[in-house]
MIMIKOL-181166 format. One record per residue (C-alpha): residue in one letter; x, y, z. Coordinates in steps of 0.5 Angstrom, whole numbers, plus 500, padded with zeros to 3 digits. Layout:
BEGIN
AXYZ...
END
This chain:
BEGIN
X344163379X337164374X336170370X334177373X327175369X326168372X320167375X321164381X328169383X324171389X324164392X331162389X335168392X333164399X338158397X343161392X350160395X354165397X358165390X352165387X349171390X354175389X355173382X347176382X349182384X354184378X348182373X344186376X349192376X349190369X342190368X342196371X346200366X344198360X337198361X336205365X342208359X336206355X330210359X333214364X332213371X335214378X342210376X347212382X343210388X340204385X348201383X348203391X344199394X345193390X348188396X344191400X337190396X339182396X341182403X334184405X330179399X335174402X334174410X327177410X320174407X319179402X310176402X310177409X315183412X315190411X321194408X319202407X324205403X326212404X325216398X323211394X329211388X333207391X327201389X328198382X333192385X328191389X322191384X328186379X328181385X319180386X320178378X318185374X325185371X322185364X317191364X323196365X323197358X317201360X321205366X317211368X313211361X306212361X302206364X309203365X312201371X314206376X321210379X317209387X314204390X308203388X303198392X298197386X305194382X307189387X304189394X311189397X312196396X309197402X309204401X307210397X314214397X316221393X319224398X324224403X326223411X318220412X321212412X321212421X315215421X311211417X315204419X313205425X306206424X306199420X310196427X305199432X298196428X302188427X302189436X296192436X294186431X298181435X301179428X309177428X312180422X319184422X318191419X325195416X325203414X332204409X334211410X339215408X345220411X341225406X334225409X337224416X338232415X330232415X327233421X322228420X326223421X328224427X320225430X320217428X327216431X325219437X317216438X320209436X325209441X321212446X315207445X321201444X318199438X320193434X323195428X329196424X332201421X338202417X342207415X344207408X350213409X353214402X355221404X350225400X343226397X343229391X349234392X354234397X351233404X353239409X352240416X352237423X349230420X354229416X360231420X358226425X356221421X364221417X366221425X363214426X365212420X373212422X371213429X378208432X374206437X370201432X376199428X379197435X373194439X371190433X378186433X378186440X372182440X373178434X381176438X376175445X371170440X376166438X379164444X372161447X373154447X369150443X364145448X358143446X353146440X349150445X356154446X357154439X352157438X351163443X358164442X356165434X350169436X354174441X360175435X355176430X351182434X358185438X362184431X359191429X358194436X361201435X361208439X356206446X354214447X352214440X346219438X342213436X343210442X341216446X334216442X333208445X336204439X341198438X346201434X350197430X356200425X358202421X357197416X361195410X354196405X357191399X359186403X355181402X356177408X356181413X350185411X347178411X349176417X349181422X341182418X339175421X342176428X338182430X331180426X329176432X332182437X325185441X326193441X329198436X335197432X339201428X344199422X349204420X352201413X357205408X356205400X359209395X353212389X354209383X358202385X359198380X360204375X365208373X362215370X356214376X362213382X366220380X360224378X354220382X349227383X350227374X347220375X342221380X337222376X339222368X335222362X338216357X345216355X351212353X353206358X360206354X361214355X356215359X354222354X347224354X343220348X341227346X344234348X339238352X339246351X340251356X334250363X330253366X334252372X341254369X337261367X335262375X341260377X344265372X339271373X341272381X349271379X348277375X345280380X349278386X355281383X352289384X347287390X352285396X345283401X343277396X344271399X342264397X339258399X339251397X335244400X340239398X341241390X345246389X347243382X339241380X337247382X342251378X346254384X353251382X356257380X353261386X356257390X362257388X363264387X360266393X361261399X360266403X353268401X350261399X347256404X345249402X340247409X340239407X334236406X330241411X326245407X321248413X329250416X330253409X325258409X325260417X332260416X330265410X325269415X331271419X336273414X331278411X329280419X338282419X338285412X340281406X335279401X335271401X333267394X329260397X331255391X326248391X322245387X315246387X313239390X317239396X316247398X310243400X313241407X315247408X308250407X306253414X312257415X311260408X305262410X307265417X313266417X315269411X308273409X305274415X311279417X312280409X319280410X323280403X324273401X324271394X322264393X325261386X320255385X323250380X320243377X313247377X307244373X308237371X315233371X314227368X317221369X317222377X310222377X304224382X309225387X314230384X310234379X309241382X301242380X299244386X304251388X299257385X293253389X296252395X300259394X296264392X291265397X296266402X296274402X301279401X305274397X306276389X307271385X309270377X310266372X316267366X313264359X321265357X328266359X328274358X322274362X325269368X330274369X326280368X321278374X328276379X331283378X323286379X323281386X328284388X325292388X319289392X319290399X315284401X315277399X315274392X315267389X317265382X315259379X318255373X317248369X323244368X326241362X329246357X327253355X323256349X324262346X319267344X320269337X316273331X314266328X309265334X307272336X306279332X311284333X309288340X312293343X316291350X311292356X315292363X314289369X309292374X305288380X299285377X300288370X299282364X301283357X297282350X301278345X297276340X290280336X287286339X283289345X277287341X277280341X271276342X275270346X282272350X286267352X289269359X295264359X301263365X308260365X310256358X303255357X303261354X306258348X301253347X296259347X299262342X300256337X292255338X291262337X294261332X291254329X284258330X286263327X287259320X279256321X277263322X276264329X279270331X283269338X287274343X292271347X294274354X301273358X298273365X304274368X302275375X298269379X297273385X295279384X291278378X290283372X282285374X282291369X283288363X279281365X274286366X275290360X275283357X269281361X264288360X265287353X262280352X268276351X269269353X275268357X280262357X284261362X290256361X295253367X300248368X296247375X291244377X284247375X282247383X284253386X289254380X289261377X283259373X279260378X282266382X279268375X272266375X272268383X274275382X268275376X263273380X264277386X264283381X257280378X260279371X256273369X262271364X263266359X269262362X273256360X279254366X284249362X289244367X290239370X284235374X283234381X288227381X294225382X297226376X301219374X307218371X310218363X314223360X310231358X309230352X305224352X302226359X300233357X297230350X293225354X289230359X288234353X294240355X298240348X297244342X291240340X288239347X287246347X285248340X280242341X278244348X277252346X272250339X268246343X267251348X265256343X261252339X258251346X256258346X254259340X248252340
END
């Protein structure tokens, strides 16, 4: 066996022995814990699909086949075996190598992946264009049970089985996504698991096997090649079989040798094949197999203890899980929904405390929100809680189905803004833009914990839609050493909240979300030099406060605008737009992202790199001025 940094790893896994690929699998493990206990990372799934990984290296040409990886987190095994062991101690920094599949690191990603239950789709896409193309090589989709609650995938399950295109798709069933898995799916998937019916045939057929004599290599050889595909023969009525694939399973996911073996008896077979394989998260580690939804995704820690490098404050999302648990215990109609992340989105205790009220959809967030639509239609007052980068999928139905009858629903977005290590595909940059122009939809942005819980009791006395955008990570607290004293201004609908200098201010700072903060410590910076600054909590993006910005406007002032939001679209804009059509020829200055895929690295470093950090803005807002004054 060769070190995990050997440069020709992705050649010598093709010989290795049997004893040595197995003795592989417990130092990738190894290498696994160690180095994400020192960077963070997606830990659980990967100590998951450890033989699977280098059954797929083994049996499949990794130059040449295509492997689609569902999600995509469950990938850094793979990335170990193509000779980029060496750059996770850059995992998922800035310029470093990422948490997904990238093909600009190495073309055997294949596939850009983020998000979830796209794997079949985009599968069979790629076996269409090799027939088309007349090409011959094999193309695999790993999904698991998880996104298998994401109606995607069984749009791919149904147009590849139907058209009998030449794939394979294997089922990686660990019983969960992030939290638990709930529903249907789940259930029929734990009946195939111990269906009797699979435990019985596959010892009949290896008893029947057995006995067929041994006369001459060609039947030795077929009888080898029918033992190798019936061994794992299961339930013929299966669903999967129903949709026209060869169903296969279940599977033992962390034995080696059978996953080898039964990979290369079907990757010759000319039609749709469906693998089902059983793993446990967190294999190979003991505190990530009791608690894999902590390891899921987890910030350095102690591979020894498993404790946390350092203790985080209180998040965002604890507090939006809280401030509707004090609500719900006086409001009987309050009903909460989750899309696959109970804990991760702070519903933990909800669900607890009122089973009945609390719903966890899978990974179906278009379902989420129509399910919404339907409970607030009977009378309840639903909280949607996803993050911000995967309401993105259920985007029509927010549209039509929610405002368009401008029924009650409360959609806590989590995760909003940049995220940081996950990158372009998970950070919520994109919500105000494809959210505020849907009409009769209030939106709000809290900058701390007080205000989060402030805006979620005002959601509830509004009759008609409204969504609550928060980042992740810890929350900061508004204190006297970043803003004079004021006095408390409630919430009303389109209302801001002056925090720093006066209405006679000649640059406001009109600023959303934890952006506030920022604004506040630049305000604060400039003041010292002299300029004098006025710094707005903009608490509502959608309706925008056109008083005072026009106040703020008629008396010559220049606005600034900050966001954790792409400037396009974004609140800046709505800004700009509402001045413009008013006929005010305003000075403006929209700070946030740029129209780009945002990378990865951490938020700090990110939020310094594109110039949305104190300094960032401080230096922006003074050359905007100096502008102005040239």
């Amino acid at each position: 066996m060769g070190s995990l940094y050997a440069k020709n790893l992705k050649k010598r896994i093709k010989t290795l022995s049997m004893r040595n690929l197995e003795l592989l699998t417990y130092e990738i493990r190894d290498f696994l814990i160690s180095s994400i206990g020192e960077t963070g990372g997606h830990l659980a799934s990967n100590l998951g699909v450890v033989e699977l990984t280098v059954a797929l290296h083994r049996v499949f040409d990794i130059d040449r086949d295509r492997i689609v990886w569902d999600v995509g987190h469950q990938v850094y095994v793979h990335k170990i075996l193509t000779g980029r062991a060496e750059a996770f101690h850059d995992l998922r920094h800035y310029g470093g190598i990422s948490g997904f599949p990238r093909t600009a690191e190495d073309p055997s990603d294949v596939y850009n992946s983020g998000h979830s239950s796209a794997s079949i789709s985009a599968a069979m896409g790629i076996a269409e264009a090799r027939d088309l193309k007349g090409d011959d090589y094999n193309v695999v989709a790993v999904i698991g049970d998880g996104a298998l609650t994401g109606g995607m995938a069984y749009e791919g399950l149904n147009n590849a089985g139907n058209r009998q295109t030449k794939m394979i798709v294997i089922l990686n069933d660990n019983e969960m996504s992030i939290s638990d898995n709930t529903g249907s799916v789940a259930q029929y998937l734990s009946k195939l698991r111990t269906s009797h019916t699979y435990q019985s045939a596959k010892n009949i057929i290896r008893e029947r096997m057995a006995k067929i004599p041994r006369v001459g290599d060609s039947m030795v050889q077929g009888a080898e090649r029918m033992k190798n595909l019936m061994r794992y023969a299961v339930v013929h009525s299966s669903l999967f079989e129903e949709l026209g694939f060869k169903y296969y399973g279940p599977v033992d996911g962390h034995n080696l040798h059978d996953l080898i073996e039964l990979l290369e008896a079907v990757k010759s077979l000319d039609e749709p094949v469906l693998i089902h394989i059983v793993t446990k998260k967190g294999k190979g580690y003991l505190n990530a197999e009791k608690n894999p939804g902590r390891f899921h995704g987890i910030a350095p820690f102690d591979p020894e203890t498993g404790a946390l490098v350092e203790k985080k404050g209180k998040t965002w999302s604890a507090a939006a899980g809280e401030a509707v648990m004090d609500l719900a215990q006086n409001d009987p109609r309050i009903v909460c929904i989750s899309a696959a992340m109970t804990d991760a989105v702070g519903l933990g205790e909800f669900s607890k405390t009122y089973p009945g009220r609390f719903y966890d959809v899978g990974i179906a967030e278009e379902h989420a929100v129509t399910f919404a639509a339907g409970l607030a239609i009977g009378g309840m007052r639903p909280f949607v809680y996803i993050y911000s980068t995967f309401l993105q999928r259920a985007y029509d139905q927010v549209m039509l189905e929610v405002c368009s009858q401008k029924l009650p629903v409360i959609f806590m977005i989590d995760r909003a803004g940049n995220v940081g290590g996950d990158g372009e595909t998970h950070h919520g940059v994109f919500d105000l833009s494809y959210l505020a122009h849907i009409p009769d939809l209030i939106i709000m942005a809290p900058k701390d914990e007080d205000e989060l819980k402030e805006m979620t009791e005002y959601a509830l006395t509004l009759d008609g839609p409204v969504a609550i955008r928060y980042p992740r990570g810890e929350i900061q607290k508004l204190t006297l050493d970043t803003a004079a004293e004021r006095e408390k201004i409630p919430l009303s609908t389109g209302k801001y909240e002056r925090l720093y200098g006066d209405e006679g201010s000649q640059t406001e700072i009109f600023a959303i979300g934890k952006m506030v903060f920022t604004a506040l410590e630049a305000a604060r910076r400039l003041h010292d030099e002299g300029i004098h600054v006025g710094v707005v909590n903009a608490r509502f993006v959608s309706p925008i406060d056109e008083e005072m910005i026009v106040n703020a406007a008629k008396r010559g002032a220049a606005i600034v605008t900050v966001e954790d939001n792409v400037v396009t679209g974004g609140f800046g804009q709505r800004v700009s737009a509402m001045l413009a059509e008013k006929g005010l020829a305003a000075r403006i200055l929209n700070i946030g992202w740029p129209d780009e895929f945002v990378k990865h690295g951490s938020v700090g470093v990110l939020m310094e790199h594109y110039g949305l950090d104190t300094g960032g803005v401080t230096d922006r807002i003074r050359k905007f001025l100096d502008e102005r004054t040239d």
